[in-house]
C-alpha positions as CSV (number, residue, x, y, z in Angstrom):
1,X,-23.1,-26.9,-47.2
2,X,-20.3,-25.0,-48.3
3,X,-18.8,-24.3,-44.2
4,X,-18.4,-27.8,-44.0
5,X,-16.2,-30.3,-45.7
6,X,-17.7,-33.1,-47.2
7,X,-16.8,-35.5,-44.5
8,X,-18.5,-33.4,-41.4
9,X,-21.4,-32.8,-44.0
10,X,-21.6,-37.1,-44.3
11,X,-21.3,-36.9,-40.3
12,X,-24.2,-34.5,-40.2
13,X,-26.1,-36.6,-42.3
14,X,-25.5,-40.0,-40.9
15,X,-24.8,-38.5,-36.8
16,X,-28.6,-36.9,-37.5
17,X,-30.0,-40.3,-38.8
18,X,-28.9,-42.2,-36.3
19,X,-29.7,-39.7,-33.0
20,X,-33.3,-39.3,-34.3
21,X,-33.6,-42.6,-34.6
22,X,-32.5,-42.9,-31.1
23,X,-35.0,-40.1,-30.1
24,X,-38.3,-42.1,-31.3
25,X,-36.8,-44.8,-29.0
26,X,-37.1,-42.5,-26.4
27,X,-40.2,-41.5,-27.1
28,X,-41.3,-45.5,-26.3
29,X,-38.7,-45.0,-22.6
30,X,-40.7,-41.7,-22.1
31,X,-44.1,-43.1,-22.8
32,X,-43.1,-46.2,-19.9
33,X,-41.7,-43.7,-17.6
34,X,-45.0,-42.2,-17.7
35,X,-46.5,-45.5,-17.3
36,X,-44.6,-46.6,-14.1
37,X,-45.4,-43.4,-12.9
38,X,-47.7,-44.7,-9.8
39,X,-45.1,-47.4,-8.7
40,X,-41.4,-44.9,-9.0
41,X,-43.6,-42.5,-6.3
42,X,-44.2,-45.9,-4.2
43,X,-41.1,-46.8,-4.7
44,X,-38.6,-44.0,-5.8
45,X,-35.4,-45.8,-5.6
46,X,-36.3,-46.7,-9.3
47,X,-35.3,-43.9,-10.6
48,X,-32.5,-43.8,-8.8
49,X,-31.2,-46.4,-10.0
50,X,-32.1,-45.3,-14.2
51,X,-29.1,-43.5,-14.2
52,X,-26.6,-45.7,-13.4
53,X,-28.1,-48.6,-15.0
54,X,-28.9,-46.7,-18.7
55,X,-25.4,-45.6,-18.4
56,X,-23.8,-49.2,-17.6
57,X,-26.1,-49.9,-20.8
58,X,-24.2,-46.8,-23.1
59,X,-20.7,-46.9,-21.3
60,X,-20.7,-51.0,-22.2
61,X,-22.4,-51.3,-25.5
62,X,-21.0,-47.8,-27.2
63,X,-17.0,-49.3,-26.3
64,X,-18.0,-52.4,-27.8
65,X,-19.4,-51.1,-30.7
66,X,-16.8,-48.3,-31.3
67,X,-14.2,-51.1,-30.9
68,X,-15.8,-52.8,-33.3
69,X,-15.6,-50.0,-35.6
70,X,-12.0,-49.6,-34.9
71,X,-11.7,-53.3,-35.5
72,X,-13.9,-53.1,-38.5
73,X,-11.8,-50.2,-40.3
74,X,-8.1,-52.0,-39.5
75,X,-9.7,-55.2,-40.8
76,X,-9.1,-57.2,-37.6
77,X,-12.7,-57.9,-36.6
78,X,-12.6,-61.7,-37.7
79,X,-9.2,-62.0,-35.7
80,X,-10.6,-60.9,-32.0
81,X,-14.5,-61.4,-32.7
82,X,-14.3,-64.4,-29.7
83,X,-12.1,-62.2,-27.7
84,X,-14.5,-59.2,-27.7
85,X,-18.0,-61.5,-26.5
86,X,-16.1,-62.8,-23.9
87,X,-14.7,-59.4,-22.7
88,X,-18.0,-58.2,-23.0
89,X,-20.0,-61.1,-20.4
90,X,-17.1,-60.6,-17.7
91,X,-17.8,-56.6,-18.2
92,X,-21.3,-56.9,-18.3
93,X,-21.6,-58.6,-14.8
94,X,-19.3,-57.3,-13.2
95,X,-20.5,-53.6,-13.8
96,X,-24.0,-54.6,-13.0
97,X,-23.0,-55.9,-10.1
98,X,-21.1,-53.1,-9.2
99,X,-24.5,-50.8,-9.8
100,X,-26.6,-53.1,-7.6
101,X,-24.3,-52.2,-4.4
102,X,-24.0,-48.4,-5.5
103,X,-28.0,-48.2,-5.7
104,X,-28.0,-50.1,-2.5
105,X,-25.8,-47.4,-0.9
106,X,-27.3,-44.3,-2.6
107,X,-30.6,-45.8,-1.0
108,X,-28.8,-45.9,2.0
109,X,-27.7,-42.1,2.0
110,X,-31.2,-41.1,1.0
111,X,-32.8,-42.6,4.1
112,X,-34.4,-45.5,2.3
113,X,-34.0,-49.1,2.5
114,X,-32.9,-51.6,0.1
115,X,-31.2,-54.5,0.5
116,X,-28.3,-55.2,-0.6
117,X,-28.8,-58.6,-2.8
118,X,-32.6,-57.1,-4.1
119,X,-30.2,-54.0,-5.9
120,X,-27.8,-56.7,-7.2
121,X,-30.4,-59.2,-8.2
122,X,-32.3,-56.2,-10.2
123,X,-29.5,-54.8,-11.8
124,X,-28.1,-57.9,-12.9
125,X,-31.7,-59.9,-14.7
126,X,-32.1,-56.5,-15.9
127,X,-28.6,-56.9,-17.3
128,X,-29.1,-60.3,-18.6
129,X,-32.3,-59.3,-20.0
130,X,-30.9,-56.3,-22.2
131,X,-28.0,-58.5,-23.3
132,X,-30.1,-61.0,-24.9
133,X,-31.5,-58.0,-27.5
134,X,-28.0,-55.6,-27.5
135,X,-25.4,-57.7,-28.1
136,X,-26.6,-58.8,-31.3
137,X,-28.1,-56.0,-32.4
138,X,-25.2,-54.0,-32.0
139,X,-22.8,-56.8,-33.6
140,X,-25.0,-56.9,-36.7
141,X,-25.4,-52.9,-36.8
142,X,-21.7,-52.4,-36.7
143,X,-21.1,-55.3,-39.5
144,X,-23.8,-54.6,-41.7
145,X,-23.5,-50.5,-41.8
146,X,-19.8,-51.3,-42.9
147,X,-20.4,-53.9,-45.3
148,X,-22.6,-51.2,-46.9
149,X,-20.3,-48.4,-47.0
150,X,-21.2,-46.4,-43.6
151,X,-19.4,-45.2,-40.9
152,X,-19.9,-47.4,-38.1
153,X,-18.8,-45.0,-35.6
154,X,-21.1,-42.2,-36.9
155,X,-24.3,-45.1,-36.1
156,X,-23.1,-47.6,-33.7
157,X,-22.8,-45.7,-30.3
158,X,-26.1,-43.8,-31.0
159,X,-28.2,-46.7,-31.8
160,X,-26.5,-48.7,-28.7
161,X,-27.9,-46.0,-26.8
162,X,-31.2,-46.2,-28.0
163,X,-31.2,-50.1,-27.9
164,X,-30.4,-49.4,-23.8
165,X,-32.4,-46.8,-23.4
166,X,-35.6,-48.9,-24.8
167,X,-34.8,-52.0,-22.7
168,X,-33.6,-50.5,-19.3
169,X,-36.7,-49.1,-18.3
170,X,-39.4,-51.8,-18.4
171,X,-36.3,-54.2,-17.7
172,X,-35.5,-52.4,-14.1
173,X,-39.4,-52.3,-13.1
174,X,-40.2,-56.6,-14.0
175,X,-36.7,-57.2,-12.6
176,X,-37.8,-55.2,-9.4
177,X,-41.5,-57.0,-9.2
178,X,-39.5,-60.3,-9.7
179,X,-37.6,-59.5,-6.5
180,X,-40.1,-59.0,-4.3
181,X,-41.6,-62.2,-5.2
182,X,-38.3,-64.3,-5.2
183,X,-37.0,-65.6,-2.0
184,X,-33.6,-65.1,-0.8
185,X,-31.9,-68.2,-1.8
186,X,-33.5,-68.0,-5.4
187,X,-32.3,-64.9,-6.0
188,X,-28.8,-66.0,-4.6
189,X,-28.7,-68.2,-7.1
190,X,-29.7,-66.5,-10.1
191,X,-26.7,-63.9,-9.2
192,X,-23.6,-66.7,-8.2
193,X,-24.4,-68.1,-11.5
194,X,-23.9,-65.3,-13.5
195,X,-21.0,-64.1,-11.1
196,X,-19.4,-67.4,-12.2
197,X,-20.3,-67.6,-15.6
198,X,-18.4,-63.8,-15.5
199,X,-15.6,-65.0,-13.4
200,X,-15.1,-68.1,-15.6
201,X,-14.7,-65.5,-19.1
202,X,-12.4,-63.4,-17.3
203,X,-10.1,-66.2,-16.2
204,X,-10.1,-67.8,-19.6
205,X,-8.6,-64.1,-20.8
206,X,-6.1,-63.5,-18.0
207,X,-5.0,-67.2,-18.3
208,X,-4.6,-67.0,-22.3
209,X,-3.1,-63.2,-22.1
210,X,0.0,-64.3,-19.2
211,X,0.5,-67.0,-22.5
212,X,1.4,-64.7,-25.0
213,X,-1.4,-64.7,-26.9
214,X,-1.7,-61.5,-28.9
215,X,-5.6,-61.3,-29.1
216,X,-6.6,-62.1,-25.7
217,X,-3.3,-59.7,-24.3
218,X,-5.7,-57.0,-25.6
219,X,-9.0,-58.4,-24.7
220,X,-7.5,-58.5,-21.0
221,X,-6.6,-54.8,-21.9
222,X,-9.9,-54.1,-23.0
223,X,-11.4,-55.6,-20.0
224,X,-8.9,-53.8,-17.0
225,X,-9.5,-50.2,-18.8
226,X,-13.4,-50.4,-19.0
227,X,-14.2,-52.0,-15.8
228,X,-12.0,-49.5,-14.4
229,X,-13.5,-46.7,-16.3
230,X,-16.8,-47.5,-15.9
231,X,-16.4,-48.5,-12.1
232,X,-15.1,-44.8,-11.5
233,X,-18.3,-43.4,-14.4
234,X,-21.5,-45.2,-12.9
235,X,-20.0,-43.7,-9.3
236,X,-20.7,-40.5,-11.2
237,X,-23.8,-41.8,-12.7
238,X,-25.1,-42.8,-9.1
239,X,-25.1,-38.5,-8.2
240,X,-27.4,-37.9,-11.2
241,X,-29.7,-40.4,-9.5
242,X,-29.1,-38.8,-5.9
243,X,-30.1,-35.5,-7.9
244,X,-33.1,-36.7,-9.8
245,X,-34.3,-38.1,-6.0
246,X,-33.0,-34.6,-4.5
247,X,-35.8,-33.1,-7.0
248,X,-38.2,-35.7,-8.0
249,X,-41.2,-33.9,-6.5
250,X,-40.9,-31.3,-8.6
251,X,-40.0,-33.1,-12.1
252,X,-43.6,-35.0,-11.0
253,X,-45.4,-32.2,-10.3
254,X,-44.4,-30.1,-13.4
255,X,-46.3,-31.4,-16.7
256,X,-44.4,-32.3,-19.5
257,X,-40.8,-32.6,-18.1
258,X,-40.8,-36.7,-16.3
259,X,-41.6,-38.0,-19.6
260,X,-38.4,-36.1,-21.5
261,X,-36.0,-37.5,-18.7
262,X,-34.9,-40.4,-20.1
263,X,-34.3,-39.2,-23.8
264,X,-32.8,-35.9,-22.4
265,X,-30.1,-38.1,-20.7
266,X,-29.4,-40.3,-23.4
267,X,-29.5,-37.9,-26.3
268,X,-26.7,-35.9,-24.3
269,X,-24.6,-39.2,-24.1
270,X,-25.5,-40.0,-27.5
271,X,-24.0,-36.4,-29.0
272,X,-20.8,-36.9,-27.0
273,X,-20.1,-41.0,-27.8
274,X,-20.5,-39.8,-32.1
275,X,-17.5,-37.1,-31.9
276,X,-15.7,-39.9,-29.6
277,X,-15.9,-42.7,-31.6
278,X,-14.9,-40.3,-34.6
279,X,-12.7,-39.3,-32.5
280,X,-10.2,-42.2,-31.3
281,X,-11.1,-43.8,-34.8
282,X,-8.9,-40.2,-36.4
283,X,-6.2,-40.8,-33.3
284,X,-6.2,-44.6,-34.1
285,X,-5.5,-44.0,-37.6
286,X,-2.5,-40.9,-37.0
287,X,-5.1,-38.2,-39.1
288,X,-5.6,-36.2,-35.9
289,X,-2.3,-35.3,-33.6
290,X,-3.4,-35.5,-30.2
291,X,-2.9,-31.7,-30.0
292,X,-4.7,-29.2,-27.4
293,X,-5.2,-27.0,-30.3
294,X,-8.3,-27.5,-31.8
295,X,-8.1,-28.4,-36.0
296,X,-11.0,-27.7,-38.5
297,X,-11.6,-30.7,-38.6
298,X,-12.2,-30.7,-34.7
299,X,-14.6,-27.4,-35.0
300,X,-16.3,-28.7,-37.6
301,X,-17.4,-31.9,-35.4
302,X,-18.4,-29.5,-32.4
303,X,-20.6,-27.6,-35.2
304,X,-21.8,-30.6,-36.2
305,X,-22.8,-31.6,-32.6
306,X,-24.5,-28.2,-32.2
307,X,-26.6,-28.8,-35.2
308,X,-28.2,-32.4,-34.0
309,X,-28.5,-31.0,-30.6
310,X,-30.5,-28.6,-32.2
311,X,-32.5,-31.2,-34.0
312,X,-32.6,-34.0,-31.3
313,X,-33.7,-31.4,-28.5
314,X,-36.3,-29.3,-30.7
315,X,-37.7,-33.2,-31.2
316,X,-37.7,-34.1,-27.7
317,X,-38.8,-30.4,-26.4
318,X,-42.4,-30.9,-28.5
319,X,-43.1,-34.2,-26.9
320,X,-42.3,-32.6,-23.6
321,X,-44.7,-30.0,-25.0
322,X,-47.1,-32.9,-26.2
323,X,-47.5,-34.6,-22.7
324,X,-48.1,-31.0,-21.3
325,X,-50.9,-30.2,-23.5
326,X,-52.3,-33.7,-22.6
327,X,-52.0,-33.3,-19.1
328,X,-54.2,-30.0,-19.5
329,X,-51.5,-27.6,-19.7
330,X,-52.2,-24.2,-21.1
331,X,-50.6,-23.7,-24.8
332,X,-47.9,-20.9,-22.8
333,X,-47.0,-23.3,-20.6
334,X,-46.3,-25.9,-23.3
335,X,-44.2,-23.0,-25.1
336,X,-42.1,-22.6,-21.8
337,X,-41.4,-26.8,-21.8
338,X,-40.5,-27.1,-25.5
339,X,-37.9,-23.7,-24.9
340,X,-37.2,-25.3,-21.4
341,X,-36.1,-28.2,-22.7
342,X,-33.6,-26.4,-26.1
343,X,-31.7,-24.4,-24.1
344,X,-30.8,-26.7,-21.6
345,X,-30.0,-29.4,-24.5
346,X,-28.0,-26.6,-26.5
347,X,-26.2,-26.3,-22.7
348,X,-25.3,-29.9,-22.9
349,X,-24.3,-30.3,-26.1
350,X,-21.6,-27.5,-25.5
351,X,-20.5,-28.8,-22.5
352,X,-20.1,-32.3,-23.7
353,X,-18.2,-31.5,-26.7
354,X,-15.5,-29.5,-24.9
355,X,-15.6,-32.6,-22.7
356,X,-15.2,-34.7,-24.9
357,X,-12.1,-33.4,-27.0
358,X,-10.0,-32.9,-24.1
359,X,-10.6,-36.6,-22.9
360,X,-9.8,-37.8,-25.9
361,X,-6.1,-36.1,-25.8
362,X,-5.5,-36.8,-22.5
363,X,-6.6,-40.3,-22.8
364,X,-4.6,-41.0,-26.1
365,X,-1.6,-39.2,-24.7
366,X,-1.8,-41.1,-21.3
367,X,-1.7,-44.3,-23.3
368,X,-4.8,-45.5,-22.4
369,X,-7.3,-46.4,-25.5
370,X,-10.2,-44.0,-25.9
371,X,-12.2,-46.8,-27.6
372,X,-12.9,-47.9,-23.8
373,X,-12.3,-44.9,-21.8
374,X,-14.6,-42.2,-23.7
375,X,-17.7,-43.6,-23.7
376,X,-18.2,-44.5,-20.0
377,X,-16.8,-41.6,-19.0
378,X,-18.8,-39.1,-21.2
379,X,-22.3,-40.9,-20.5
380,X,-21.6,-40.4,-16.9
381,X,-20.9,-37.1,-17.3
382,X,-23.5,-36.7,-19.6
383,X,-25.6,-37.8,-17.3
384,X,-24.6,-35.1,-14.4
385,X,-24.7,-32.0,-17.0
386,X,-28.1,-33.5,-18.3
387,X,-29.9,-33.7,-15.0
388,X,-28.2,-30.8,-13.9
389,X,-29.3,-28.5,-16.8
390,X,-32.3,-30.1,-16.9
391,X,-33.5,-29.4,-13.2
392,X,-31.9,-25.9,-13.9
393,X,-33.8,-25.1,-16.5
394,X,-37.4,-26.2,-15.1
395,X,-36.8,-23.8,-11.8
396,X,-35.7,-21.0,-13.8
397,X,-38.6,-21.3,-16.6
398,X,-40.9,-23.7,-15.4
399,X,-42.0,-22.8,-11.6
């Protein structure tokens, strides 16, 4: 590939690897979205709420994991491993949290009722549920690609988005069917424990940071900048739900376009985490100047980024295509998804990486650390563009 250097050809390589990996697990979140069908148009609110709680899933998981690649290549990991798990349990309940009340008010604004301790008790089993597979799985991914010569930031956020992706879905629906048959008090249970299981991490951190210790002073750092980022990205998140409700009719009644929702989101979030994580690993490492004037290096990434969004979208725009012909869709029609679906991914992955770049300057030169801030903040934006593109693109070539 003689327009790329050899390090955004390895990118390509390993970026593509890991996103179509990603895409066959959104083929499985697809194929239960599809499933649930019957009980989201009983009870709507569930998708709703996908948004915001696949994007607590990326935002939480791809900062952990592209820490962990920052750690990894300053040879640190052994030094803040504790620090990290317990940064991640305070994060992890306290964002959830934060989701159930959002859902509860979105629900609110839409005319529809849901109480307030039903969104929290969902959003946090469905939480603890994920945790259970993600956490190792992306502790071992990060570990083992680096012990083995990869790039864990080209392979980490991507496959953490997968890993969500996969669980969220089937997580949200039993954790919903548990609370209807839960009483009240059980269910208040089930979230103060977790609240103080949280609560007791984040103390531990604060308490060890005002010490002076050096490790957990940056774990509490870690843990003020993504609960505050991700706080401000799963607000953000929560209008791609009020969207997807705004036009759910419609994504049900076209064939061949529910089933790509899912992936379509992620895959967008997936493209924009890679080129972060490569990214704040350059800035980290003083090999990129945090500079509003582009490098080769940085056009070479975007080009990169174009070419798996052409890959990842051509992927997900024939099983778009697939459910269509299976839903008795005429072969046109199934043409008009699969081209429905590529431009408004190639839209996306434009908009993203333009997003992305300037976030990571501004965050680096604000001081803040784009291990924590980027990824929240570019799966919740991911998530509007997506949805927004998306819907787009099914009234202008699909009705």
């Amino acid at each position: 590939m003689p327009w790329l250097s050899r390090e955004a050809a390895r990118d390509l390589r390993e970026g593509l690897g890991s996103l179509m990996l990603c895409n066959l697990g959104d083929y499985v979140s697809g194929a239960f979205l599809h499933l649930f069908k019957p009980l989201i148009e009983k009870a709507p609110i569930i998708i709703a709420l996908l948004p915001a709680a696949s994007d607590a899933r990326g935002d939480v998981y791809s900062s952990y994991g592209s820490r962990l690649g920052s750690l990894l290549h300053l040879g640190l990991l052994s030094r803040h491993r504790r620090q990290e798990l317990e940064t991640l349990a305070a994060v992890i309940v306290a964002v959830n949290a934060w989701i159930g009340l959002l859902v509860a008010l979105l629900a609110a604004a839409m005319g529809r009722s849901l109480d307030p301790l039903d969104a929290v008790f969902v959003s946090l089993s469905s939480a603890a549920a994920s945790a259970a597979v993600m956490v190792p799985a992306t502790t071992l991914l990060a570990v083992k690609s680096f012990q083995h010569g990869l790039d864990p930031d080209n392979l980490v956020a991507p496959i953490a988005t997968l890993f969500g992706d996969m669980v969220t879905i089937p997580s949200i629906v039993l954790g919903y069917e548990a609370s209807a048959r839960l009483c009240a008090w059980a269910k208040l249970a089930a979230v103060a424990a977790l609240a103080a299981l949280a609560a007791a991490f984040a103390a531990r951190i604060l308490r060890r940071a005002a010490a002076g210790d050096p490790a957990y002073r940056r774990a509490a750092r870690n843990m003020k900048e993504v609960l505050g980022v991700v706080a401000a990205s799963t607000l953000l998140s929560s209008l791609a739900g009020a969207l997807l409700l705004a036009n759910l009719e419609t994504l049900l009644a076209v064939p061949g376009v529910l089933v790509v929702v899912p992936a379509f989101l992620e895959d967008g979030g997936a493209i924009a985490t890679r080129f972060s994580s490569r990214l704040a690993t350059k800035l980290h490492l003083g090999s990129l100047a945090p500079s509003c004037r582009a490098t080769r290096w940085v056009w070479e990434q975007v080009l990169v980024n174009m070419a798996h969004a052409a890959a990842v979208f051509t992927s997900l725009g024939v099983m778009g295509a697939l459910a269509a012909y299976y839903s008795a869709a005429p072969p046109v029609w199934c043409l008009r998804v699969l081209a429905a679906v590529l431009a408004a991914g190639l839209v996306l992955a434009a908009a993203v990486s333009l997003a992305t770049y300037c976030l990571a300057v501004a965050s680096f030169r604000a001081g803040l650390d784009p291990d924590n801030v980027l990824a929240p903040t570019l799966t919740s934006i991911a998530d509007i563009l997506g949805t927004a593109s998306l819907v787009a693109a099914t009234l202008l070539l699909l009705r």
